[in-house]
C-alpha positions as CSV (number, residue, x, y, z in Angstrom):
1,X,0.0,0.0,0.0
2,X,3.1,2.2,0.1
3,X,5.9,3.2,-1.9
4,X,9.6,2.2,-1.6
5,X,10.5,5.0,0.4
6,X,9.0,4.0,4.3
7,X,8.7,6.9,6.8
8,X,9.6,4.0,9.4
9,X,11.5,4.1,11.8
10,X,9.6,6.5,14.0
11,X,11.7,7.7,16.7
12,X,10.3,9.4,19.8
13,X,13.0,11.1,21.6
14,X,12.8,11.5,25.6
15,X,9.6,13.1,24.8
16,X,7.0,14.7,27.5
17,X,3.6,16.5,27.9
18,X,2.3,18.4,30.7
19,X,-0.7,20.5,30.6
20,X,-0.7,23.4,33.3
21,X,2.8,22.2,35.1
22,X,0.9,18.4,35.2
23,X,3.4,15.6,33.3
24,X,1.2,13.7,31.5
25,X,3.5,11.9,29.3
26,X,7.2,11.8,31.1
27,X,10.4,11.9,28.9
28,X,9.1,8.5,26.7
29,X,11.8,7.2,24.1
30,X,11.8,4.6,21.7
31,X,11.9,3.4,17.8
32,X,9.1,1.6,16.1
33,X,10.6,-0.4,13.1
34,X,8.3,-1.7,10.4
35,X,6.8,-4.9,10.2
36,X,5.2,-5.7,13.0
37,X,2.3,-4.5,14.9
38,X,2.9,-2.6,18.3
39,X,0.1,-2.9,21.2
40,X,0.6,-0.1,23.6
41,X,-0.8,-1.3,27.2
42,X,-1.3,0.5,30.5
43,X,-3.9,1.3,32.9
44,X,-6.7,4.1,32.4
45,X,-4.9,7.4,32.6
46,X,-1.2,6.1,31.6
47,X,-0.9,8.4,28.6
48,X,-1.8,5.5,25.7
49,X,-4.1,7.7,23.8
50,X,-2.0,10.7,24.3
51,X,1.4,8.8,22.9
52,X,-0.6,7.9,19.9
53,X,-1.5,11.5,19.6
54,X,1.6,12.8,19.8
55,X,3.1,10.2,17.4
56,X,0.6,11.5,14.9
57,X,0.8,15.0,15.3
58,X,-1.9,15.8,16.4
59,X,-0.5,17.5,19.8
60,X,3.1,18.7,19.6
61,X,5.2,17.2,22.6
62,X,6.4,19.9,25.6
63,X,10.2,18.9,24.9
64,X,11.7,16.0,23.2
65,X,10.9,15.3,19.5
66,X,8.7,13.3,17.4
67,X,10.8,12.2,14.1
68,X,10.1,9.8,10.7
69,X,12.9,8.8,8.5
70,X,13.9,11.4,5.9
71,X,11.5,14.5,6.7
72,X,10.8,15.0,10.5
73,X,6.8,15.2,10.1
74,X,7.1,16.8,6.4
75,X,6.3,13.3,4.5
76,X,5.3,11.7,7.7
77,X,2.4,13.6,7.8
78,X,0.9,12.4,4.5
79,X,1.6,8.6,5.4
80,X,0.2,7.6,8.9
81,X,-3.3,7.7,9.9
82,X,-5.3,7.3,12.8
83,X,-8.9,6.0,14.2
84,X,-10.1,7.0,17.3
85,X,-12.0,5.1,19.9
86,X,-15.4,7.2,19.0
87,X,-14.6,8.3,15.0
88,X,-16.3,11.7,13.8
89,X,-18.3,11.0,11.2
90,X,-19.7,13.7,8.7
91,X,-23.8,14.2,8.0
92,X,-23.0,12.5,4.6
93,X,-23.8,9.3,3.6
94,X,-20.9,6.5,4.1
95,X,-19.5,7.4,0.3
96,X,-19.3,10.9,0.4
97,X,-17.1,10.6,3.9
98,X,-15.1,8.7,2.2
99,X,-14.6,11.2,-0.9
100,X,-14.6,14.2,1.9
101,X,-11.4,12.4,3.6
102,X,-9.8,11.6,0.0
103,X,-10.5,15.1,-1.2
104,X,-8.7,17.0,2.0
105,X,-5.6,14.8,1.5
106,X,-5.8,16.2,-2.1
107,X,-6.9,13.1,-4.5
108,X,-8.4,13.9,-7.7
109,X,-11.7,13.5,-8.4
110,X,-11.6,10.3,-10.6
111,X,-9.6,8.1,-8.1
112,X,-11.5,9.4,-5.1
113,X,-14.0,7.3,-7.2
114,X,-12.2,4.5,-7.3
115,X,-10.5,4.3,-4.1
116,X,-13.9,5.2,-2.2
117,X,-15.6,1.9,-4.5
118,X,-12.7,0.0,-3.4
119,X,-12.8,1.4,0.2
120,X,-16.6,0.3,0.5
121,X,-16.1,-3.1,-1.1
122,X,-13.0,-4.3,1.2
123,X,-14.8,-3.3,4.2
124,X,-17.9,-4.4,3.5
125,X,-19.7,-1.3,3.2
126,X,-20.9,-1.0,-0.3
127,X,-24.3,-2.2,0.2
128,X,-24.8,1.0,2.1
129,X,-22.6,3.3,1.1
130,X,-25.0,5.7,0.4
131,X,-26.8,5.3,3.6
132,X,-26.6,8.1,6.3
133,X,-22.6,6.8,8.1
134,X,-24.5,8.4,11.7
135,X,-27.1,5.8,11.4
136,X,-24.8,3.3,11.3
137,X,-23.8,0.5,14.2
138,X,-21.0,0.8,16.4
139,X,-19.5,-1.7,14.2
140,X,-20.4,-0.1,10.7
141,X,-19.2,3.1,11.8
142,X,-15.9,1.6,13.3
143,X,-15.3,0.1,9.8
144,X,-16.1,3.0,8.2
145,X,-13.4,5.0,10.0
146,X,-11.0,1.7,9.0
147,X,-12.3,2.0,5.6
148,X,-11.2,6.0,5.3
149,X,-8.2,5.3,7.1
150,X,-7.4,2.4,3.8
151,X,-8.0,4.7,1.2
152,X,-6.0,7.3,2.0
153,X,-3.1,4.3,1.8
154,X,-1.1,5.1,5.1
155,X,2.0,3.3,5.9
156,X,1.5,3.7,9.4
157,X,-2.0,3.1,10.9
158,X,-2.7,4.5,14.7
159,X,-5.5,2.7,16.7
160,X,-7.3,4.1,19.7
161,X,-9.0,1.6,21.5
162,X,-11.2,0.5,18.2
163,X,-12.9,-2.2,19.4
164,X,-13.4,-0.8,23.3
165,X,-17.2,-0.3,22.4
166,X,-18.4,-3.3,20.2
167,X,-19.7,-6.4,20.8
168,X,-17.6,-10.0,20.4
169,X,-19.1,-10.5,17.2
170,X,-18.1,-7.0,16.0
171,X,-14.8,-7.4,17.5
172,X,-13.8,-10.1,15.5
173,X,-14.3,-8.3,12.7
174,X,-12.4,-5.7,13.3
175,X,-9.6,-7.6,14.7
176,X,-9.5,-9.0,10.9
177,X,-9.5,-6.1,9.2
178,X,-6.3,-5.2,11.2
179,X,-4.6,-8.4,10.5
180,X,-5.3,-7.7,7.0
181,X,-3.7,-3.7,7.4
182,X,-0.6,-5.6,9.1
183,X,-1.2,-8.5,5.6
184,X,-0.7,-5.5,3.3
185,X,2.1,-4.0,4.5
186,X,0.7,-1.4,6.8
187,X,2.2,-0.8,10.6
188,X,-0.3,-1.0,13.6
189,X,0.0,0.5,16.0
190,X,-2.9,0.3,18.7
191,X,-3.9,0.8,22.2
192,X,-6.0,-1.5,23.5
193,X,-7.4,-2.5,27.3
194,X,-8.6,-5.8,26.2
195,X,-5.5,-8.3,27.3
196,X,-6.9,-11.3,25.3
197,X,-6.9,-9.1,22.4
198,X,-3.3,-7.5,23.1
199,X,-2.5,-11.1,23.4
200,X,-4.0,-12.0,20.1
201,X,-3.0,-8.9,17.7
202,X,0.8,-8.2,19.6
203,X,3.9,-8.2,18.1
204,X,5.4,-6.4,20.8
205,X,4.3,-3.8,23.9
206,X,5.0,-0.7,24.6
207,X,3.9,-0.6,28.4
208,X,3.0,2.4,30.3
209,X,2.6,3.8,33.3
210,X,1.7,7.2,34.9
211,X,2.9,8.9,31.2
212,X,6.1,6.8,31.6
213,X,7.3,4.2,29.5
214,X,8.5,1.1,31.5
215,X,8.4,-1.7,29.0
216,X,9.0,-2.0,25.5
217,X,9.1,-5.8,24.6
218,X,8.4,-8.5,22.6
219,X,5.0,-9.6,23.2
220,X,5.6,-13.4,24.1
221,X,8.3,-11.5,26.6
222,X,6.2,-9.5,27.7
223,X,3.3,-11.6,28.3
224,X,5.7,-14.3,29.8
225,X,7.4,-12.4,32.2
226,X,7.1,-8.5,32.7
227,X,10.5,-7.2,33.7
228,X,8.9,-4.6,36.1
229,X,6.3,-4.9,39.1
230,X,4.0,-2.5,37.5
231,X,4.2,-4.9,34.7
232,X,3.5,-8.5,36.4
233,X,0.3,-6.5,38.5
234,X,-0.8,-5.2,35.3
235,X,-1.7,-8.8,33.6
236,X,-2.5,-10.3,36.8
237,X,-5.5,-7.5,36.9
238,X,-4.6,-5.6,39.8
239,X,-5.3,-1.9,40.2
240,X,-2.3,0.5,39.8
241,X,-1.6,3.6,41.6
């Protein structure tokens, strides 16, 4: 889904965030590689969704740096993507948020066409592509945000919790569409609270903890053996202060 020249590695450089003198993300460092997908775990309030949003841009860190190969953000910017927990969907039919996304990143008219058909038809979504996206399930909409995520052919895909709100049958689904992001090349990266589903999508972990990163593993490590406290009374389901 990408060209030769990857964005990857990402590099996050002892950054933090703090919002009125409060550090909510605490001098984090670390390289994501492509090829596999990346989990990020923690408790409620560890700083997974702001990470994501800092990897993506959509915050700018209080000190340290966020960098992709080559251009630090410059190319980055058009080649990752990200799907939130809850994804803002337009009063337009499921079609025409798909050409709205396509026509902001700048496609032309005839392949916002084409990639919005093809967007609709992977995700199975063209049935109803011209039904109202607001109407649609939890589940429809989630894979409507996946499906605008696709066509916009991202190299690196950010996840926010995407499944925290569906039910087990919808989950699956989605957990297939990611596999088949990961299938085609793209990078995951998600944050998830669901352990059998970390478990089931991991390649490796980023583990947080009060904004600060204290693992960064392989997932059967990880999983196995936690190197820290926090780490082992994290999977055993105990609460963390």
């Amino acid at each position: 889904m990408h060209g030769p020249a990857s964005i990857l590695p990402l590099r996050v450089a002892d950054v933090s965030y703090s919002v009125r003198g409060k550090m909510l993300v605490d001098r984090v460092s670390f390289a994501l590689e492509r090829g596999h997908r990346t989990i990020v775990l923690g408790p409620n309030g560890s700083g997974k969704t702001l990470l994501l949003s800092l990897c993506h841009g959509l915050i700018a860190p209080t000190a340290g740096s966020v960098e992709w190969q080559g251009a630090a953000g410059t190319i980055g910017a058009r080649r990752h993507a990200m799907v939130f927990q809850n994804p803002v969907m337009l009063r337009r039919s499921m079609r025409a948020n798909l050409l709205h996304a396509l026509s902001v990143n700048g496609i032309g008219w005839r392949e916002r066409r084409a990639r919005a058909d093809m967007a609709l038809d992977r995700f199975g979504l063209a049935a109803m592509a011209e039904r109202p996206a607001r109407v649609g399930s939890g589940g429809e909409k989630q894979r409507l945000a996946l499906a605008r995520a696709w066509a916009l052919k991202p190299e690196v895909l950010f996840l926010d919790e995407p499944t925290s709100a569906l039910d087990p049958s919808a989950t699956r689904i989605i957990e297939e569409l990611i596999q088949g992001f990961s299938a085609e090349g793209v990078k995951v990266v998600m944050t998830t609270h669901d352990l059998g589903q970390a478990r089931r999508l991991a390649d490796e972990v980023l583990f947080l903890h009060r904004g600060r990163l204290l693992e960064h593993a392989p997932a059967e490590e990880f999983f196995a053996d936690p190197k820290t406290e926090e780490g082992h009374a994290f999977l055993a389901g105990n609460l963390l202060w």
